[in-house]
C-alpha positions in Angstrom: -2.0 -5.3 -16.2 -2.2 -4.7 -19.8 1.4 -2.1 -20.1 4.7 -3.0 -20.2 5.9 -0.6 -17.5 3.8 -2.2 -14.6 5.2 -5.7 -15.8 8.7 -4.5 -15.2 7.8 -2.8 -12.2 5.6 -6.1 -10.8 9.1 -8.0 -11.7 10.7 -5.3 -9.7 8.4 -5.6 -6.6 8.6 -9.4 -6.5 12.2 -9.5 -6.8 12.5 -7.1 -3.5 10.4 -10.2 -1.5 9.3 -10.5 1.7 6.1 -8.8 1.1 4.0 -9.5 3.9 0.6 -7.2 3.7 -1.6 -6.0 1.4 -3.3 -2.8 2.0 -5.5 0.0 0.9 -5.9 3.6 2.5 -8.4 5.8 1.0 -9.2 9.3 3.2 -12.6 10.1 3.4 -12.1 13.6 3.4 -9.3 14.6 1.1 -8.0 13.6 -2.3 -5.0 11.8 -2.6 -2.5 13.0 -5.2 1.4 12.0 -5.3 2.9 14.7 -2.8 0.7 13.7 0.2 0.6 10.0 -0.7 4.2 10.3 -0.8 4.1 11.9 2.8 1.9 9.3 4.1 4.5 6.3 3.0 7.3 8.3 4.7 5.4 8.6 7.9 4.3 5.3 7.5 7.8 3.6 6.6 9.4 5.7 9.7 7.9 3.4 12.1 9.9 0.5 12.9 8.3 -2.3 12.4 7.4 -1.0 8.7 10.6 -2.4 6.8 9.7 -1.8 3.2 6.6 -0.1 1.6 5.6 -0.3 -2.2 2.5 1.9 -3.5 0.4 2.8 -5.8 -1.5 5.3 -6.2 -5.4 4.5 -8.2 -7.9 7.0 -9.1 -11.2 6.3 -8.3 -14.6 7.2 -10.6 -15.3 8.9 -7.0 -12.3 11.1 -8.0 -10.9 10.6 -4.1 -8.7 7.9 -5.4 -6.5 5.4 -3.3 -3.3 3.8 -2.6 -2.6 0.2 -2.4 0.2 -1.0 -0.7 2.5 -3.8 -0.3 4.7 -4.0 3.0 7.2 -6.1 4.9 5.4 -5.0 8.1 6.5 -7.2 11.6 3.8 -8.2 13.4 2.9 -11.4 14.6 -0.6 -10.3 15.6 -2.9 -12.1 13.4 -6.1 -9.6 14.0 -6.5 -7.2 10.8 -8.8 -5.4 12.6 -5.9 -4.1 15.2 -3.2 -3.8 12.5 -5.7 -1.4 10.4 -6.1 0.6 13.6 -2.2 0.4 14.2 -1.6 1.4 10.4 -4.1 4.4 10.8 -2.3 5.2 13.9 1.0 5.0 12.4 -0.1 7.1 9.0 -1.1 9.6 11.7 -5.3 8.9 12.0 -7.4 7.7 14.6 -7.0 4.4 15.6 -10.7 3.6 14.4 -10.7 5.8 11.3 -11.1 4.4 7.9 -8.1 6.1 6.4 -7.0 2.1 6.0 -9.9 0.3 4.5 -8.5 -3.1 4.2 -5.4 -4.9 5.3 -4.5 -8.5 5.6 -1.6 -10.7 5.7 -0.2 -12.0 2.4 -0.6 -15.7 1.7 3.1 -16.3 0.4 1.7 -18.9 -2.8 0.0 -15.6 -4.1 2.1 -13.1 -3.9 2.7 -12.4 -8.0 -1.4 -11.9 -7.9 -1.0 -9.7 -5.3 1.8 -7.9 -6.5 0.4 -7.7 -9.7 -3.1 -6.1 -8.7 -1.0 -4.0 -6.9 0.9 -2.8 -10.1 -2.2 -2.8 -12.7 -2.2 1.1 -13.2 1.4 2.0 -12.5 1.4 3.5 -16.2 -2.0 5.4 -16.2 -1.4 7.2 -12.7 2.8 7.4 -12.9 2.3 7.8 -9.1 3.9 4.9 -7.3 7.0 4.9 -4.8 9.2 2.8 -2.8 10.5 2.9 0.9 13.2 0.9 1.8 
């Protein structure tokens, strides 16, 4: 994080708490830009055990690009391989796409690090959004 904007933001996102996953979807067959990543996270936050989603949108040298994500997501299952395919399902993909590449549960002692990575290109992108 080397802007001032994604500091304040970061301050921002910590300040929310109860961040409980990390997470990073990246379609294999279409670019993301801000309207449909803004779609997904609305489909996405509609579900009801999705109580709050932060993202940010990253282009990739692939020029596909990808979102991470932060959420307060309720699940006590500890498998990341069944919450992926529950996140795909919810962000309307196959269970066993690889629309979500990587999820896991947030360890709570490093949460700035997490929030932080999360936050690193809010100012080169200015595509990021809250659900709540």
């Amino acid at each position: 994080m080397n802007n001032t904007l994604s500091y304040h933001i970061a301050d921002y996102v910590e300040g929310m708490g109860n961040w409980t996953h990390i997470a990073t979807v990246r379609p294999p067959n279409y670019r993301l830009n801000t309207v449909n990543s803004n779609t997904l996270m609305k489909r996405l936050h509609s579900h009801k055990f999705i109580h709050k989603v932060f993202w940010a949108l990253e282009t990739d040298t692939s020029r596909m690009n990808h979102l991470h994500l932060l959420l307060e997501y309720i699940d006590m299952d500890t498998d990341m391989k069944a919450i992926r395919g529950r996140l795909n399902n919810m962000l309307g993909a196959k269970y066993n796409s690889q629309l979500v590449g990587y999820v896991d549960k947030l360890d709570q002692s490093k949460i700035k690090g997490a929030i932080k990575y999360t936050c690193k290109y809010v100012n080169v992108n200015n595509a990021y959004g809250f659900e709540i």
